[in-house]
Structure formats: structure tokens, C-alpha cells
C-alpha positions in Angstrom: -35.1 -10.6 -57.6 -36.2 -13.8 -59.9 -39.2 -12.9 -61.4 -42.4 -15.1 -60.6 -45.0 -16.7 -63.1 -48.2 -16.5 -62.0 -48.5 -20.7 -62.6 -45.5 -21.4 -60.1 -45.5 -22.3 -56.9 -46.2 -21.1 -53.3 -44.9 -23.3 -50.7 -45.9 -23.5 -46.9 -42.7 -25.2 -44.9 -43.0 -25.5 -41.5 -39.9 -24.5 -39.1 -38.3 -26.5 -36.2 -38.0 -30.1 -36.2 -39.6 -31.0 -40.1 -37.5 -28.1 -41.5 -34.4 -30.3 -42.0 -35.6 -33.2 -44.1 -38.5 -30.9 -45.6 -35.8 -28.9 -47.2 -34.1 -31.7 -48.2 -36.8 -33.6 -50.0 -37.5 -29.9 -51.6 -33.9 -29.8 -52.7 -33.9 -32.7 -54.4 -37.0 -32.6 -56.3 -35.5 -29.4 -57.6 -36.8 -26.3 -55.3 -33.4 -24.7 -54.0 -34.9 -24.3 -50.7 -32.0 -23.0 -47.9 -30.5 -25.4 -45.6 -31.3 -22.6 -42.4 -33.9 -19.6 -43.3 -32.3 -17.6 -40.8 -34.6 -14.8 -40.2 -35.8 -15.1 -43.1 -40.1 -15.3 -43.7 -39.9 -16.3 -47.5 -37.7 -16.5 -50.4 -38.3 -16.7 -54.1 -36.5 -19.8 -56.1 -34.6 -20.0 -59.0 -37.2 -22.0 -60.4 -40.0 -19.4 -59.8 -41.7 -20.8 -56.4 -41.8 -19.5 -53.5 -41.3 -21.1 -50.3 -42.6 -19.4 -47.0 -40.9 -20.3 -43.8 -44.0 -20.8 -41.0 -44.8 -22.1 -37.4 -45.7 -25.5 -37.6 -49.3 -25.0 -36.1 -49.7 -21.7 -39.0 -48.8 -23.7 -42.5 -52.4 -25.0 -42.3 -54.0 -21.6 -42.4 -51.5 -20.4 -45.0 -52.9 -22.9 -47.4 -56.4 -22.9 -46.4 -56.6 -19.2 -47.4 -54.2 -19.5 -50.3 -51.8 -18.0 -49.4 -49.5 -21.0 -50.0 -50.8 -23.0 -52.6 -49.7 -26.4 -51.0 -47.2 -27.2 -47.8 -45.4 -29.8 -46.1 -47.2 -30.2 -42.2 -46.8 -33.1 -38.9 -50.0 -35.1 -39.1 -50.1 -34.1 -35.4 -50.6 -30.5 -36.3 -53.2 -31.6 -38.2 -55.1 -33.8 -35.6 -55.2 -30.4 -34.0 -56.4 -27.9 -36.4 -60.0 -26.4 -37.3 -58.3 -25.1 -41.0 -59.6 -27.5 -44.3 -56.7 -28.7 -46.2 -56.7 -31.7 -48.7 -53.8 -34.4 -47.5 -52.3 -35.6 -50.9 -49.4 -37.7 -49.5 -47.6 -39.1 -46.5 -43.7 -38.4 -47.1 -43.0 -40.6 -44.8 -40.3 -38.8 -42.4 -40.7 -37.2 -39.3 -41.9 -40.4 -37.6 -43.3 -40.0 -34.1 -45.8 -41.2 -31.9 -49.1 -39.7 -29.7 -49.4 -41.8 -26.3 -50.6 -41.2 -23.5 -47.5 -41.7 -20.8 -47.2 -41.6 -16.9 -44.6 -42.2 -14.2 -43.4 -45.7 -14.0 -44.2 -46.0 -10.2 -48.1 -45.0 -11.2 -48.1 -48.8 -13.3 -51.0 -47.5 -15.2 -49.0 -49.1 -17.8 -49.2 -52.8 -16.0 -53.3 -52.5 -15.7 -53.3 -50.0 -12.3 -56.4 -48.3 -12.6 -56.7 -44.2 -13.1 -57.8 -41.9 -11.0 -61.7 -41.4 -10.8 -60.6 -37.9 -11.3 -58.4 -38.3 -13.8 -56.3 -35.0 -14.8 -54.1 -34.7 -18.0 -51.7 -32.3 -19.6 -50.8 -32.2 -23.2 -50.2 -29.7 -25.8 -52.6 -31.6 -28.2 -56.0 -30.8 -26.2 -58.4 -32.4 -29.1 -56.7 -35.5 -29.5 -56.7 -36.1 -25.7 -60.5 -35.3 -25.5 -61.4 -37.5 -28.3 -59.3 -40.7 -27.1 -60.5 -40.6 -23.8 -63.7 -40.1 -24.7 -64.0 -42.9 -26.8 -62.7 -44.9 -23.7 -65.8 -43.3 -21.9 -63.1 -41.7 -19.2 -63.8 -39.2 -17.4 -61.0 -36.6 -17.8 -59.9 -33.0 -16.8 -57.6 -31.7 -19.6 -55.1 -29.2 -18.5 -53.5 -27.5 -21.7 -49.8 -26.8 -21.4 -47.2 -25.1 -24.1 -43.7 -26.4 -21.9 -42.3 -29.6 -20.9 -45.4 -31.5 -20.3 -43.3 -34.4 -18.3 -42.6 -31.9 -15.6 -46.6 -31.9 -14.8 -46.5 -35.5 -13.4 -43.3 -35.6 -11.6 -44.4 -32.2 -9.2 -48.6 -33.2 -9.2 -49.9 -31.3 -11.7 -51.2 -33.9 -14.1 -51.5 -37.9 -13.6 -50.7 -39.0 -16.8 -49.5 -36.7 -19.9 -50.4 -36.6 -23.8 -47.8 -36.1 -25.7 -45.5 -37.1 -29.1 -42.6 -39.3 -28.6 -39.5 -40.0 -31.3 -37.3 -42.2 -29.2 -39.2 -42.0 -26.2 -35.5 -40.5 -24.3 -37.2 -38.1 -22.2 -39.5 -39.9 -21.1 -37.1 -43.0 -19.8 -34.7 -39.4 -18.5 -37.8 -38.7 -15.9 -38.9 -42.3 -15.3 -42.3 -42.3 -17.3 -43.2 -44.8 -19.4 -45.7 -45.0 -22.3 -49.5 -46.0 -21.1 -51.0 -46.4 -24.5 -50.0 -45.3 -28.1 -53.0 -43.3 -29.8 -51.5 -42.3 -32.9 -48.4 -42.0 -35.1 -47.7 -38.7 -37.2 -45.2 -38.3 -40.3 -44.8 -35.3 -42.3 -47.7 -34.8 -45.0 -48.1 -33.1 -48.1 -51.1 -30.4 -48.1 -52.5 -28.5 -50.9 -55.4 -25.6 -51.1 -58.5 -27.6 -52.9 -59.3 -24.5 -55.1 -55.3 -23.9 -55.8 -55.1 -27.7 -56.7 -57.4 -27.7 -59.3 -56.4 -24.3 -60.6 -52.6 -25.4 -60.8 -53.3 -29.3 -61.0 -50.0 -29.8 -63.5 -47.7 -27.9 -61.1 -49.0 -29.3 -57.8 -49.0 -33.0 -59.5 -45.7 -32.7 -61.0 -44.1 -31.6 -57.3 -46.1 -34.0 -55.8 -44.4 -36.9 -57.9 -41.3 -35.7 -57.4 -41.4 -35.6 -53.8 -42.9 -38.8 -53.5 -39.9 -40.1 -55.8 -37.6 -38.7 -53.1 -39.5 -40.1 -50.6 -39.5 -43.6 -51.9 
């Protein structure tokens, strides 16, 4: 087992579809990070870190708490989180988009007006509530963890929120995109407290990644 000094490292990486490019970036700024974790939950670096391997939606909490002292996290999780994390950097992959989307033969997206009862299904509940809401729309949100596209097409929802890449699934089940609220790339987060407690260590990963990055 590598043994750890106390100033290294502990890094929050979230699994699924940031994993790739986040070990990647990793790699090259020198953290030997593994290409698939497996079933792995953490591993300790030949550089000293160590890199925990997290849902998405948990590498927030992680670093709030300190138990990672900094991560790499979707913006989109963080629309959606209560946790208090300081965003240092945007690395810039993992591009996708928040719209709001509906079936092509509804033409909300050529001006048709919505329902007066407008009903919604997303997996991002506070970032629905907040954009309509600044639109002074009235809206019933119905939180989903699936396939949201299916709630449209069988008259569940009217419209959906949702994140897009290439926007394929939605052309596959003949919704089209309504309005874009937001975009999300991957972020670096760090633990305030741990930050200024390891500033040189934190700073000096922080450059490097951002040299990958560029």
C-alpha cells in the first residue's frame, strides 16, 4: 500500500459519463487515476492522493464534509444540490445543455401556448421550479429518475426538463427543444477550509488541470 502524507490529496471523481475525460485530465496532470475503477470505491496514487470513485449527485457532499479535499462535478449537479462547495474552475468538457423540450406536434416551440395547467417531468426539480418561475408560469413538477422523454409521448408530462449532448434522443421520439435554460461542463470543486489548509497542493493541481484543459 503507498503510504500517504498528510499534505496530499483527496480527490472526489464522479462515475458515469464525466468519469472518462475526468481520468484523463487527472492522468495527465500526473494522478495515475484508472481508466475503469471497476468495483472499486477508492484507490491510493503513486503520488500520494487519493482518488474516491462517487455517484455524481454524492461528490458534493464528499467535499463539503472533507472528506475529499476537492472534486471534479457537472455544473448540473450543482444547480441541484443544497451542499456548499467553492467552484475554482470550469474544465471545460462534458458540454451539455438544460432545456426545456416537448413533442414536435405540441409546437410550443413555434410560439403554441402551454397548458394553463402546465405539468412537467425532469430529474432536475430546482432548476425547473426556478425557470418557470421566473417566467411567472404556473407549473406542476412531477420528479422522475428514468427516461423522462417517455412522460410526454404516453401523457404523463407536457413538456420535460432535461440535459441534452446531441439532442439524439430527443429527435429518436420526435421532441424538440422549447427553450435552453442552461449549459453545464465539468467543474473543479474544493472544500473552503481544505483549500486554505492545503492552498499549495490544491493550486498546484488546479494549474495543472487547467493546463490540460487549455
Amino acid at each position: 500500500m503507498v503510504k500517504r502524507d498528510p499534505a496530499r490529496l483527496t480527490i472526489a471523481l464522479p462515475k458515469g459519463a464525466l468519469y472518462e475525460e475526468s481520468a484523463r485530465v487527472l492522468r495527465a496532470a500526473g494522478i495515475d487515476v484508472p481508466d475503469d475503477p471497476g468495483r472499486k470505491l477508492t484507490v491510493d496514487t503513486s503520488d500520494g492522493s487519493r482518488v474516491l470513485f462517487l455517484r455524481p449527485t454524492d461528490v458534493p457532499a464528499y467535499v463539503e464534509f472533507g472528506a475529499a479535499d476537492c472534486g471534479i462535478v457537472g455544473k448540473d449537479v450543482l444547480w441541484e444540490t443544497d451542499r456548499t462547495v467553492s467552484e475554482l474552475a470550469d474544465l471545460g468538457f462534458g458540454y451539455c445543455r438544460l432545456v426545456v423540450a416537448a413533442r414536435r406536434v405540441d409546437r410550443y416551440h413555434e410560439g403554441a401556448p402551454f397548458p394553463t395547467f402546465l405539468r412537467v417531468a425532469t430529474k432536475f426539480a430546482r432548476s425547473a421550479e426556478a425557470y418557470f418561475a421566473e417566467r411567472d408560469l404556473p407549473v406542476e413538477l412531477i420528479p422522475l429518475h428514468g427516461s423522462v422523454e417517455l412522460s410526454p409521448i404516453v401523457g404523463l408530462a407536457d413538456a420535460i426538463v432535461d440535459l441534452v449532448a446531441t439532442g439524439k434522443t430527443l429527435r429518436e421520439h420526435d421532441m424538440v427543444i422549447v427553450d435552453e435554460i442552461a449549459e453545464s461542463t465539468a467543474r473543479f470543486v474544493v472544500n473552503p477550509v481544505r483549500f486554505r489548509a492545503k492552498y499549495a497542493a490544491i493550486v498546484a493541481l488546479l494549474e495543472r488541470l487547467e493546463n490540460v484543459a487549455a
